[in-house]
VEXDREN-2710 file (C-alpha; in Angstrom, 1 decimal):
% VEXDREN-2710
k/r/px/py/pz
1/UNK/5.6/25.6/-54.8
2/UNK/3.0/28.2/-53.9
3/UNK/1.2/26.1/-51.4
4/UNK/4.5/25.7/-49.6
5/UNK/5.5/29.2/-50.1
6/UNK/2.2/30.2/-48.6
7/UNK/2.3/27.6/-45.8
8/UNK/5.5/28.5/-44.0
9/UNK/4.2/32.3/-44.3
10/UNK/1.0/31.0/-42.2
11/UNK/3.4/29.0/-39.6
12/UNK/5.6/32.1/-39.4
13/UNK/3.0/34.2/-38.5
14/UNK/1.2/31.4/-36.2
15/UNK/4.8/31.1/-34.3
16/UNK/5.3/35.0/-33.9
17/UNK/2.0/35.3/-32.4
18/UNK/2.7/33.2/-30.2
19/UNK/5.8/34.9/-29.0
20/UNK/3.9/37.9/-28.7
21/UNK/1.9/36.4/-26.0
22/UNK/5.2/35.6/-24.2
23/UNK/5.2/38.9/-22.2
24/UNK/1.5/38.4/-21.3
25/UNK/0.2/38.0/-18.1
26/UNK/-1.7/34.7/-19.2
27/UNK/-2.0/32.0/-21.8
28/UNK/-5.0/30.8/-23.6
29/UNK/-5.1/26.8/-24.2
30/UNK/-4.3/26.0/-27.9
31/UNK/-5.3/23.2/-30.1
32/UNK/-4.3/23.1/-33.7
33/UNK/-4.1/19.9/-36.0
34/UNK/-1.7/21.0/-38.7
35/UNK/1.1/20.9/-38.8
36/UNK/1.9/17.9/-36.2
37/UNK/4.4/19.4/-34.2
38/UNK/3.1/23.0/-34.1
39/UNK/1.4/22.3/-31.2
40/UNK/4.3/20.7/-29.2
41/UNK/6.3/24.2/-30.3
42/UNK/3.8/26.9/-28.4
43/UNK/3.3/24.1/-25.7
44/UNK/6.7/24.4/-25.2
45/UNK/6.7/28.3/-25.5
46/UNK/3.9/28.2/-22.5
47/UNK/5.9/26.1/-20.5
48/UNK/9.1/28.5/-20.6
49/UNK/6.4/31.5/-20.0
50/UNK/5.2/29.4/-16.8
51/UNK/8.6/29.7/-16.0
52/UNK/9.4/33.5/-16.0
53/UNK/9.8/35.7/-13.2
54/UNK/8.4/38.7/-14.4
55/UNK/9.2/41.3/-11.5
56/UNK/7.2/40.0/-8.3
57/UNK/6.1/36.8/-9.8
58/UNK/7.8/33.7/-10.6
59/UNK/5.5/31.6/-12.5
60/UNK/6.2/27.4/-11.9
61/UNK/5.4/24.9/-14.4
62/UNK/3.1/22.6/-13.6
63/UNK/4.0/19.3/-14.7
64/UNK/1.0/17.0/-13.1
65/UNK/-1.9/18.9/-14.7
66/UNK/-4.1/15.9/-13.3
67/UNK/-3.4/14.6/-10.2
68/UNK/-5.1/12.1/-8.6
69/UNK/-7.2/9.4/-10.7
70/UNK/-10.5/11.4/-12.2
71/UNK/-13.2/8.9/-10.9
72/UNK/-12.3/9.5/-7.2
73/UNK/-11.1/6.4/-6.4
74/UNK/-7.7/7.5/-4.9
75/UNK/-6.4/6.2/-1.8
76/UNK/-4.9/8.2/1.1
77/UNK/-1.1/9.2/0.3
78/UNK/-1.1/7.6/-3.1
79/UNK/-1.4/10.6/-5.6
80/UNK/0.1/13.3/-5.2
81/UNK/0.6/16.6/-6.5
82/UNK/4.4/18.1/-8.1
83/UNK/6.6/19.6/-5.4
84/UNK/6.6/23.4/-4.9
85/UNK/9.2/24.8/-3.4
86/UNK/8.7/27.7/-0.6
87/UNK/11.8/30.1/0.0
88/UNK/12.0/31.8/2.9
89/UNK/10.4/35.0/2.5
90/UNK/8.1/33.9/-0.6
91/UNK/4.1/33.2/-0.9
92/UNK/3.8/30.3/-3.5
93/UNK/0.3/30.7/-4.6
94/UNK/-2.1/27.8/-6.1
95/UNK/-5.3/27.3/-8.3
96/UNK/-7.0/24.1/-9.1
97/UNK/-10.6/22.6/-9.7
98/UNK/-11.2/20.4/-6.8
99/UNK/-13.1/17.4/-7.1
100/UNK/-14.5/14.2/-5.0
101/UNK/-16.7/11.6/-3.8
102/UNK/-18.7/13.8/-1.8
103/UNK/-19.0/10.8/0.5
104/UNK/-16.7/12.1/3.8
105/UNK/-15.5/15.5/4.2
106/UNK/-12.0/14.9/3.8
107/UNK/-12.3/13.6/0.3
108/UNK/-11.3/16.7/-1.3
109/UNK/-7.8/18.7/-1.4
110/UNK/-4.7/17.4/1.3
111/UNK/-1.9/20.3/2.1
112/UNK/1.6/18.7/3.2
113/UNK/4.1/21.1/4.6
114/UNK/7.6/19.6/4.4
115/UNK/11.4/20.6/4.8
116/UNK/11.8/18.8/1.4
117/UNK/10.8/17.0/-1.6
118/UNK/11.8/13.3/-1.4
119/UNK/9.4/11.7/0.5
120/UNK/11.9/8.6/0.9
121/UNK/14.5/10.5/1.9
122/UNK/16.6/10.0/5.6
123/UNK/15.9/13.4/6.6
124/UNK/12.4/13.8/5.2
125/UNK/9.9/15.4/7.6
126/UNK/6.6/16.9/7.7
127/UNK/5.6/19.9/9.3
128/UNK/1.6/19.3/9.1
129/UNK/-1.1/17.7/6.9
130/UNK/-3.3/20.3/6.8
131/UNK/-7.6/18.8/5.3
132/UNK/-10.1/21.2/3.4
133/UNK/-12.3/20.2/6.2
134/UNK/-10.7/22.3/8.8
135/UNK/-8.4/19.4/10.1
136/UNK/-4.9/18.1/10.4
137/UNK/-2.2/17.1/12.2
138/UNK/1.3/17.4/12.9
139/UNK/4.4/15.6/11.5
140/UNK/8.2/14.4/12.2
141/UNK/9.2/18.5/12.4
142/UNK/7.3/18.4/15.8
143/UNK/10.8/16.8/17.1
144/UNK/12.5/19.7/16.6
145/UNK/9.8/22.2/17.9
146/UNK/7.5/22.6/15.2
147/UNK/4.0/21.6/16.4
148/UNK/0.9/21.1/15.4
149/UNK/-1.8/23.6/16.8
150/UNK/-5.6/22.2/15.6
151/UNK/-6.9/25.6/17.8
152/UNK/-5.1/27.6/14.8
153/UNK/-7.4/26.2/11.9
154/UNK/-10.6/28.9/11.5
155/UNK/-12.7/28.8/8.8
156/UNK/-16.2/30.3/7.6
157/UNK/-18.1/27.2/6.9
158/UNK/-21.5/28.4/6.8
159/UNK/-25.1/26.4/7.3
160/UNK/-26.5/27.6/3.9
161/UNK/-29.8/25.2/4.2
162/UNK/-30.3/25.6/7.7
163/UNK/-30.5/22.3/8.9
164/UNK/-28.2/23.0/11.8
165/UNK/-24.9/21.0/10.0
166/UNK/-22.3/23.2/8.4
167/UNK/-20.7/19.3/6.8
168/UNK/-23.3/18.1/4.1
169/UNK/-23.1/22.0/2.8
170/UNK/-19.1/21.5/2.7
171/UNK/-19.1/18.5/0.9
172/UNK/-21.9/19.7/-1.8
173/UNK/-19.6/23.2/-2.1
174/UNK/-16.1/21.3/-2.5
175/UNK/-17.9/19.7/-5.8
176/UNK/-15.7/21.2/-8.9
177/UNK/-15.0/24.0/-6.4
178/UNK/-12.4/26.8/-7.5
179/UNK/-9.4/26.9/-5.1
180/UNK/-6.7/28.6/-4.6
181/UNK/-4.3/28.6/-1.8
182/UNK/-1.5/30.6/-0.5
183/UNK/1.6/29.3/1.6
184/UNK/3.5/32.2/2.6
185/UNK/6.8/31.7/4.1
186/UNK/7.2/34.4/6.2
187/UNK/11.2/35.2/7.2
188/UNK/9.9/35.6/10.8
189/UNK/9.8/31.9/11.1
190/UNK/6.2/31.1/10.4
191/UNK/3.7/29.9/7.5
192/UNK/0.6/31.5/7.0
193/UNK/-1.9/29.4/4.9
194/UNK/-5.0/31.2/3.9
195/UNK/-7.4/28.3/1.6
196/UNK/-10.5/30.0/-0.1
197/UNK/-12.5/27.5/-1.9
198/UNK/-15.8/29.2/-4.2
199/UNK/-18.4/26.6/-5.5
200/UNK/-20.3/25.9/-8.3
201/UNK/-23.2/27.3/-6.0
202/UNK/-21.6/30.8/-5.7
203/UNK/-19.9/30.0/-2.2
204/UNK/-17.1/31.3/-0.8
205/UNK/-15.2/29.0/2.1
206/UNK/-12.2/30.4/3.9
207/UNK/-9.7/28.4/5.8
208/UNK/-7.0/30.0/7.7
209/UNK/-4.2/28.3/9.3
210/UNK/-0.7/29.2/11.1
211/UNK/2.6/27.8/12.9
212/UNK/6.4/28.0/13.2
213/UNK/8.5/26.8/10.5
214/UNK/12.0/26.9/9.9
215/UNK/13.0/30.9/8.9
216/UNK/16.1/30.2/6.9
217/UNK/15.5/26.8/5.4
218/UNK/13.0/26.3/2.2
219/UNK/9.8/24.4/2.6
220/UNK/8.0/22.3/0.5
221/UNK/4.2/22.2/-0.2
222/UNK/2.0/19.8/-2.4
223/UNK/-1.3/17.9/-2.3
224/UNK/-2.9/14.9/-1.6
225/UNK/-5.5/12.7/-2.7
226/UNK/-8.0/11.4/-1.0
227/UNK/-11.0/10.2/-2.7
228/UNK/-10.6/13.1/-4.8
229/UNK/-8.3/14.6/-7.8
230/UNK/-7.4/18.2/-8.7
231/UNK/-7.3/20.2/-12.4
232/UNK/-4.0/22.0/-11.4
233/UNK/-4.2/25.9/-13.3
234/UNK/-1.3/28.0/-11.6
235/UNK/1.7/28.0/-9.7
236/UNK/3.2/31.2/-9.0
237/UNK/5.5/32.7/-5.9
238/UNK/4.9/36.5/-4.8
239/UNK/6.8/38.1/-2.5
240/UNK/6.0/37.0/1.7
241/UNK/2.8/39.1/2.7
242/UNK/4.2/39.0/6.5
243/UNK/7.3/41.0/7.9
244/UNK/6.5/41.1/11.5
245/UNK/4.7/38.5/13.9
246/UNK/1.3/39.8/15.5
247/UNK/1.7/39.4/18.9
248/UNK/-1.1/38.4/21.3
249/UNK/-1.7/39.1/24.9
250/UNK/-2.7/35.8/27.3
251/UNK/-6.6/35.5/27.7
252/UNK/-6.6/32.6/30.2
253/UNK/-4.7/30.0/32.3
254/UNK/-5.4/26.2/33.5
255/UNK/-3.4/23.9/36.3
256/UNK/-3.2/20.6/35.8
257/UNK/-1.4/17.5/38.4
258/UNK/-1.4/20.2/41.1
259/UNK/-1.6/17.8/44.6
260/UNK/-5.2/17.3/45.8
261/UNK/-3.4/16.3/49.7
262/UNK/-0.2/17.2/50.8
263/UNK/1.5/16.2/54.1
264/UNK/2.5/18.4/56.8
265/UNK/5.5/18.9/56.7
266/UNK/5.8/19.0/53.0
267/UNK/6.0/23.0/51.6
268/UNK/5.8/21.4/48.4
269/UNK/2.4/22.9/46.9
270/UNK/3.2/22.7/43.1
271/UNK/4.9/19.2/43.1
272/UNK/4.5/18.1/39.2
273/UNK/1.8/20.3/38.3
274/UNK/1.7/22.1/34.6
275/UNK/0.6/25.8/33.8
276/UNK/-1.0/26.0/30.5
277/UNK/-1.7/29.4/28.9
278/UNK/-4.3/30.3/25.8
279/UNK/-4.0/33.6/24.0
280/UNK/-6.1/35.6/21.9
281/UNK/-5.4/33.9/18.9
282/UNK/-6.8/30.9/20.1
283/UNK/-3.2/28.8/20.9
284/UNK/-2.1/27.6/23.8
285/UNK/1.5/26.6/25.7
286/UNK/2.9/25.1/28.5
287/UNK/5.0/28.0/30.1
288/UNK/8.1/27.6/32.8
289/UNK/7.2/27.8/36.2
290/UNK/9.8/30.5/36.2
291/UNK/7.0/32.6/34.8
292/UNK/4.4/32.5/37.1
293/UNK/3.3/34.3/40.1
294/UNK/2.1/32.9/42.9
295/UNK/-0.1/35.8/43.9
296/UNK/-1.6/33.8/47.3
297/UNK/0.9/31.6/48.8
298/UNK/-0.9/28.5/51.2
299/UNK/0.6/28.6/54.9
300/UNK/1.3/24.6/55.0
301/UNK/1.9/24.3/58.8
302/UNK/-1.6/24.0/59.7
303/UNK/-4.0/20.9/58.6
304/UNK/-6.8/21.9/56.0
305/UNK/-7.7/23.1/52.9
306/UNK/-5.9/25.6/51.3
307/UNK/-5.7/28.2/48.7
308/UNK/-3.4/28.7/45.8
309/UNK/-3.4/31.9/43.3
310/UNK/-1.4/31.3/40.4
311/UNK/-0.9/34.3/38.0
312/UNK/0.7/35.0/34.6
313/UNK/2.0/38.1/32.8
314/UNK/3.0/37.3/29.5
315/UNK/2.7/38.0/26.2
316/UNK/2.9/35.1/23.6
317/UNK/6.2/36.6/22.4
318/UNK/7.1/37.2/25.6
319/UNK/6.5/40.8/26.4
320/UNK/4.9/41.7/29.6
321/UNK/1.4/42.6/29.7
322/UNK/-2.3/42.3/32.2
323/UNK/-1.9/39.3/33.4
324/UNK/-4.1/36.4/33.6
325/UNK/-4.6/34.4/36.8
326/UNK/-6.3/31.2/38.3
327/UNK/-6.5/29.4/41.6
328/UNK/-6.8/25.7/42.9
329/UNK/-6.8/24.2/46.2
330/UNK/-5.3/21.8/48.3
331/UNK/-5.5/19.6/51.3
332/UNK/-2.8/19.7/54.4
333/UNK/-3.2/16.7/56.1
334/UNK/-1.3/14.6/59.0
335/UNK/0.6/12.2/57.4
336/UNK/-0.1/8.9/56.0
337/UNK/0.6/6.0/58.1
338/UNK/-0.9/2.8/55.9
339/UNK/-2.6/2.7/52.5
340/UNK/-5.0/-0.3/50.9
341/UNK/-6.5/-0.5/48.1
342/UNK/-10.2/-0.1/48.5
343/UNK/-11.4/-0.5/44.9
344/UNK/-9.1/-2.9/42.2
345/UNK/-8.7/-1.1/38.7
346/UNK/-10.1/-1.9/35.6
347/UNK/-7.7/-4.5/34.1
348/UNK/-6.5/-7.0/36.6
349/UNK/-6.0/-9.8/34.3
350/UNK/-3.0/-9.3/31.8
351/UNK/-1.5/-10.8/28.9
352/UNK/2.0/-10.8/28.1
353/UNK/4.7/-12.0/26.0
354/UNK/8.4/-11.4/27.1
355/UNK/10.1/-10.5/30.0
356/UNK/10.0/-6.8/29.8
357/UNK/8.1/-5.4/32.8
358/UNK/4.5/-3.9/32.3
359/UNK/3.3/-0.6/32.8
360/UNK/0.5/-0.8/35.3
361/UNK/-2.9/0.6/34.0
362/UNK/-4.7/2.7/37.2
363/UNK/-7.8/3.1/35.5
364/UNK/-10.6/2.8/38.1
365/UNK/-8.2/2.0/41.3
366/UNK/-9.2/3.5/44.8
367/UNK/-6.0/3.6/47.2
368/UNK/-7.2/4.8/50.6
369/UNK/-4.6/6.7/53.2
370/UNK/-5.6/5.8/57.0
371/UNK/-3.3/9.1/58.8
372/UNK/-1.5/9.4/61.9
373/UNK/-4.9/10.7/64.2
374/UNK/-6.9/7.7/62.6
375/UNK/-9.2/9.3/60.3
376/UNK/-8.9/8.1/56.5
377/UNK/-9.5/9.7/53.2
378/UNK/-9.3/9.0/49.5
379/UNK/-5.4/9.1/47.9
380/UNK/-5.0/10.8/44.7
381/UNK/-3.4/9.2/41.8
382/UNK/-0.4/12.4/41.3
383/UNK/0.5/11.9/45.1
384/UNK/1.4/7.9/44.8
385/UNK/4.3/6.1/43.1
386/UNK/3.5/3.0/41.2
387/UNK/5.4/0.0/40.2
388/UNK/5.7/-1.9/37.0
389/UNK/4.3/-5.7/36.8
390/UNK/6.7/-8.4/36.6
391/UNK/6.4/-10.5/33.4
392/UNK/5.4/-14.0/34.8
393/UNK/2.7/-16.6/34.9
394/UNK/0.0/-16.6/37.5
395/UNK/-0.8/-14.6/40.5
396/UNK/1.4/-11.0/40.6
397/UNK/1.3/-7.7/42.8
398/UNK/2.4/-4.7/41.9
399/UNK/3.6/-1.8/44.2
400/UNK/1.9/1.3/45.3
401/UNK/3.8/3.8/47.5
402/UNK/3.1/7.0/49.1
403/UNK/6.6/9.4/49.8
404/UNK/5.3/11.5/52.5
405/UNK/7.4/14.4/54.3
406/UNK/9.4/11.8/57.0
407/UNK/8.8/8.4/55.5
408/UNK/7.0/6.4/52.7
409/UNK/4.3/3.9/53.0
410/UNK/3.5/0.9/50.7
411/UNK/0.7/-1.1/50.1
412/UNK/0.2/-3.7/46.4
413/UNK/-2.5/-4.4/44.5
414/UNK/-3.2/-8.5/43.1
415/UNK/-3.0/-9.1/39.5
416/UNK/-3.0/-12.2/37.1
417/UNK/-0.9/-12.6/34.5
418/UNK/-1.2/-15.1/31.4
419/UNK/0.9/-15.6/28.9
420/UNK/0.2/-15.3/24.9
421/UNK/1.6/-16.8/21.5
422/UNK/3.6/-13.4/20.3
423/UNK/3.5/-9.6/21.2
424/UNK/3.9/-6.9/18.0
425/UNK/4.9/-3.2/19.3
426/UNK/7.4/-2.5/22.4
427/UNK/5.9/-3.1/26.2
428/UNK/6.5/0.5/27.5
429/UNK/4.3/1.5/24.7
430/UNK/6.5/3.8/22.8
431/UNK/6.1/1.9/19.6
432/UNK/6.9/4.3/16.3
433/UNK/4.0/3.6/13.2
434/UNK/4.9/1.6/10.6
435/UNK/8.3/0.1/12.6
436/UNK/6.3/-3.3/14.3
437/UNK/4.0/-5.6/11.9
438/UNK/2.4/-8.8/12.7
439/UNK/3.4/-11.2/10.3
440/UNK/1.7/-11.5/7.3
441/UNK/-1.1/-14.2/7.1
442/UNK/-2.3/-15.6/4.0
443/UNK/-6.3/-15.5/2.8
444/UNK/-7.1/-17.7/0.5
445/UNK/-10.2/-17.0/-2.0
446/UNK/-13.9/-17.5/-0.5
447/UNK/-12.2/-18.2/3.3
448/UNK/-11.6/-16.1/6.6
449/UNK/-9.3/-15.7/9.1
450/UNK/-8.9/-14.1/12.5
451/UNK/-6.5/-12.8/14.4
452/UNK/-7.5/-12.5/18.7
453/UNK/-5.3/-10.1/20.9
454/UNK/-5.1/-7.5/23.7
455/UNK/-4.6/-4.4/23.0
456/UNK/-2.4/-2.2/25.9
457/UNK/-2.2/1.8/24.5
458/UNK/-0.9/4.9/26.1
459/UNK/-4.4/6.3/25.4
460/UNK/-3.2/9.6/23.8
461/UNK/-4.8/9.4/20.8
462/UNK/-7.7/7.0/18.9
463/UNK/-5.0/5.7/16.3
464/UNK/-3.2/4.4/19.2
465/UNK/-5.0/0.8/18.2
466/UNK/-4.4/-1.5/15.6
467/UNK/-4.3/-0.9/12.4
468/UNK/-5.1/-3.7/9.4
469/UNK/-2.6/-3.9/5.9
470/UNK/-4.1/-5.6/3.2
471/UNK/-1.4/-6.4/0.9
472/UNK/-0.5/-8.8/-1.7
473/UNK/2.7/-11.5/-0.9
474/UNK/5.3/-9.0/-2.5
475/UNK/4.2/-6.2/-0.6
476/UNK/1.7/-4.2/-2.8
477/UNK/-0.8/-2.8/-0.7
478/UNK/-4.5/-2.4/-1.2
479/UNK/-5.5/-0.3/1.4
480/UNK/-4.5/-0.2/5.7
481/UNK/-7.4/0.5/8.1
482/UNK/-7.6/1.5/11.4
483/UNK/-9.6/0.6/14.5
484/UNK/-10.8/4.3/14.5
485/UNK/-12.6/4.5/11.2
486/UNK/-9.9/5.6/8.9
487/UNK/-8.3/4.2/6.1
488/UNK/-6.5/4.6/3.1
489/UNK/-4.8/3.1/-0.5
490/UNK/-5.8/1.9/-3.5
491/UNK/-8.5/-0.1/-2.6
492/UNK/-9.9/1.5/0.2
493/UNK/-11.9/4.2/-2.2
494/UNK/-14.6/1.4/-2.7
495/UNK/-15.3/0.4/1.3
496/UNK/-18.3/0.8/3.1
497/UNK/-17.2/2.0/6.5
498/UNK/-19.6/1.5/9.7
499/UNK/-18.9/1.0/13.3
500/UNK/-21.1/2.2/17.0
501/UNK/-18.0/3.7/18.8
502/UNK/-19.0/6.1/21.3
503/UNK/-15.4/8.5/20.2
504/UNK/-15.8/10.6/23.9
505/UNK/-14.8/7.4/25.8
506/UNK/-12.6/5.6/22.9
507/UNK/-9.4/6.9/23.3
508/UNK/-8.9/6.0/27.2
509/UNK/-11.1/3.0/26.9
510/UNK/-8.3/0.9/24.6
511/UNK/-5.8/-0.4/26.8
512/UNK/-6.5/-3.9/28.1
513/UNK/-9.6/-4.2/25.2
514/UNK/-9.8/-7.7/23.9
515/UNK/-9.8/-7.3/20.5
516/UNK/-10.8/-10.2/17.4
517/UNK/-9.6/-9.1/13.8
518/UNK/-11.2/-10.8/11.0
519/UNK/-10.3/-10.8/7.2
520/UNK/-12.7/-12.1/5.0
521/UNK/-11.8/-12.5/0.9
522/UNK/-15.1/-12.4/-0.7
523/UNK/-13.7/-14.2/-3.7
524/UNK/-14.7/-11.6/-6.3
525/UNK/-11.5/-9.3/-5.8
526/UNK/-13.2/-7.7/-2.6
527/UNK/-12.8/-8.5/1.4
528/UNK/-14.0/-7.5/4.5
529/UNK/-12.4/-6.0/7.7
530/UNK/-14.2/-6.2/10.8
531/UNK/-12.9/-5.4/14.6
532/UNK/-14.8/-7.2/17.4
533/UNK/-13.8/-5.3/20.1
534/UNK/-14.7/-5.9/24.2
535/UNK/-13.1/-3.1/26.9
536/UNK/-11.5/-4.2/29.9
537/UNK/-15.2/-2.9/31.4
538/UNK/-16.9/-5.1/29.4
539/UNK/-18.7/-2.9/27.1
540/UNK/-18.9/-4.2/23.3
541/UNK/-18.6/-1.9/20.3
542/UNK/-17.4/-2.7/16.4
543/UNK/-15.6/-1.2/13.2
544/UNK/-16.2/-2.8/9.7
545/UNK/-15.1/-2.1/6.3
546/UNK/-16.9/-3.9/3.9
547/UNK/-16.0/-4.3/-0.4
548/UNK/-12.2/-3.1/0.2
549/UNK/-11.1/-4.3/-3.5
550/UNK/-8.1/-6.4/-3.5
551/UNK/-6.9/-9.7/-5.5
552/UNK/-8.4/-12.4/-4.3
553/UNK/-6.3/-14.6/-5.8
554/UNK/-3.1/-12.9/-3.8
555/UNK/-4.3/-12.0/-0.2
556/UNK/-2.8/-11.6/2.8
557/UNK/-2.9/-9.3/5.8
558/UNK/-0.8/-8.0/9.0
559/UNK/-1.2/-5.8/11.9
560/UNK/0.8/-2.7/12.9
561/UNK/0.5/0.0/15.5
562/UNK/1.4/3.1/17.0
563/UNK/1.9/3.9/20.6
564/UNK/0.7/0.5/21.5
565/UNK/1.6/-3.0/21.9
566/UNK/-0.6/-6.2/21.4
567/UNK/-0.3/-9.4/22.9
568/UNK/-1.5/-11.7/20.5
569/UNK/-3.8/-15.1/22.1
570/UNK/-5.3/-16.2/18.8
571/UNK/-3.8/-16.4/15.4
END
């Protein structure tokens, strides 16, 4: 009777003390064996503590303390941290022990900024991905006028060995690195993040980024894995640091699709050209022609070159300040009276499917202008009209046209056409990711097989290009990989990625490529993705990923795009 006596004194005391560290500011980690559900109690008493807003700070429970599995081998936009709410006007701040392969710089800590939590929701939309490494990209929000800005991301990577590379000191840094990062929701319509990472080494890295959000609706923030998990430590939202928007005065100005030639006749000197202005902090923006000043006006009744100042006085929130100013000129000329085509483009073979029309790739075409006095000269591309391709066997031409002040001249250029077995994506090249899949294609065990195409892409960006899913016959995936040397899923943690791209020239280079995917199953719960890729100039180049696990026993694969469509030859 004693004992017991004595026993509930000790576990009224061990629970009052840990009351008393209710109001503190932190919690130490506990670990007691008797009795068994003592521990669950001041677990429980932490949890509601996390919980508290005490003045200025609302502490948030952390419910995934791990995230991500701890040997590294998570795949892109499978683990992810819990969902933390941003209110409008409120800095949610975060602390964790990064960890990762130290293989690729991005296989450490992923930032999502979203307008909410279900990522399977109908109205669920990023903002950005924002990588430790000083990249990202935007998301769906860029439809309503939230874009992504890379020229915002700064950082103070430093070159601490002096070998004249800033990325193998990242990656050694990031190694159990400290982070902590702040998301402020600022009410005038923007998110600052501000990411300062300290290693194990004693350095200090410092990521800045910044862009509009919305300023009434919350936003949501969490991480992903990649190659990498987090120790999560503390959740907490302050106050916004941010009450007004610096504003930032224009620093320089670019024209782009102004007319190299234009008739006489024609006063037209702008036709579709864009203004595009950079200011101080490093953004930039298309701004209305509205805006500019046209400080030196061409006379266009005489033949010749002329002159064209184009000035603008702007701030970036629109206040008027020193203006910023360029120039570019122009050709008058007599106008055109017949045009040929003096050197054929790239790609004049294509391959097609159905009977949508084809958008006619100028890539390497010469269209000469022969003018009313005789002499002849070299047409740009902005000042002719092109036709689409008719969808049909054999022999083709496809209209070039020149709208000049009193009439319009035409000329065509000869084409082939040939037919394949299937097309995956939409012909105008518009295709949305993840919404066109070639059918899947069984692998059995110890066997290969490969799929042959053409590739047509609107050139814009590198994952414009097929992409490879790896996936089992109910769906599960192992891991998707793109043409580009990316990847991601369960299996892709364990891939040995080469390729010789030459990335300057392999954006614009993809459309018309001849492309040869082949899937190998090694047999022992690994395969093989390799892209044999030949551009419509001939030049050869490859992109391999080697020892992707998967279940050999259960294999298949499919293709899907983005911005692309591929004819398919060979499957």
């Amino acid at each position: 009777m004693k004992k017991t006596k004595l026993f509930r004194r000790v576990l009224y005391a061990l629970v009052i003390a840990a009351v008393g560290f209710y109001g503190c500011e932190q919690l130490d980690v506990y670990s007691i064996d008797a009795p068994s559900d003592l521990q669950d109690r001041i677990d429980s008493i932490a949890d509601a503590k996390a919980g508290v807003d005490t003045g200025d700070t609302t502490y948030i429970n952390i419910a995934t303390a791990i995230v991500g599995p701890e040997d590294n081998s998570a795949g892109w936009w499978a683990y992810f941290s819990d969902y933390f709410t941003v209110p409008t006007n409120k800095l949610l701040h975060l602390e964790f022990v990064n960890h990762g392969t130290g293989i690729n710089n991005w296989n450490n800590w992923n930032l999502a900024i979203a307008n909410e939590a279900d990522r399977d929701g109908d109205n669920y939309a990023e903002y950005f991905l924002l990588r430790s490494d000083a990249y990202g990209w935007g998301g769906g929000m860029a439809d309503e006028g939230y874009e992504f800005d890379l020229a915002l991301v700064s950082h103070n990577y430093p070159d601490t060995d002096g070998d004249g590379d800033i990325w193998n000191d990242f990656r050694t840094t990031m190694q159990g690195a400290n982070v902590s990062i702040d998301v402020d929701h600022s009410a005038t319509g923007n998110v600052y993040v501000t990411a300062t990472a300290v290693g194990t080494n004693g350095t200090e890295l410092v990521m800045t980024y910044n862009q509009p959000v919305s300023a009434t609706a919350d936003i949501v923030a969490f991480l992903v894995c990649d190659g990498s998990y987090f120790e999560m430590k503390k959740a907490y939202l302050i106050p916004s640091k941010v009450t007004v928007v610096e504003d930032f005065n224009p620093v320089s100005i670019t024209v782009t699709g102004a007319p190299e030639f234009v008739e006489i006749g024609n006063e037209d000197f702008w036709g579709d050209a864009v203004a595009t202005v950079t200011y101080a902090d490093g953004s930039s923006a298309e701004v209305d022609t509205a805006d500019l000043s046209f400080t030196v006006v061409p006379e266009m009744t005489t033949l010749g070159e002329k002159t064209v100042v184009v000035a603008y006085s702007k701030t970036k929130q629109g206040e008027y300040t020193q203006a910023v100013s360029t120039f570019y000129t122009l050709e008058v000329t007599n106008s055109v009276s017949s045009l040929e085509v003096t050197t054929l483009p790239n790609i004049t073979t294509y391959y097609y499917y159905n009977s949508d029309s084809i958008v006619f790739n100028t890539t390497g075409l010469v269209v000469t202008a022969t003018y009313s006095d005789g002499t002849t000269g070299v047409l740009g591309k902005d000042a002719l009209k092109f036709g689409k391709i008719p969808a049909a066997e054999g022999a083709q031409t496809v209209d070039i046209s020149y709208v000049g002040a009193t009439n319009t001249v035409t000329t065509t250029c000869p084409l082939t056409l040939v037919q394949g077995l299937s097309q995956v994506g939409l012909t105008d090249m518009t295709t949305p990711w993840w919404t066109a899949f070639h059918p899947d294609v069984a692998v059995a065990s110890g066997t290969s097989t490969t799929i042959t195409m053409y590739c047509y892409s609107n050139g814009i960006s590198n994952w414009n290009s097929p992409s490879t899913i790896l996936r089992k016959a109910d769906l599960t995936e192992n891991a998707v990989v793109r043409m580009d040397s990316f990847g991601w899923g369960d299996g892709y943690g364990t891939a040995t990625v080469t390729n010789d791209w030459n990335w300057d020239v392999f954006g614009p280079n993809i459309s018309g490529s001849k492309i040869a995917i082949t899937v190998k199953n090694n047999g022992d719960n690994t395969a093989d993705v390799r892209y044999d890729v030949t551009y419509a100039n001939g030049d050869k180049h490859f992109q391999e990923y080697a020892g992707l696990t998967v279940d050999s026993s259960d294999l298949n694969c499919a293709l899907v795009l983005e911005g692309a469509y591929l004819v398919i030859v060979n499957n």
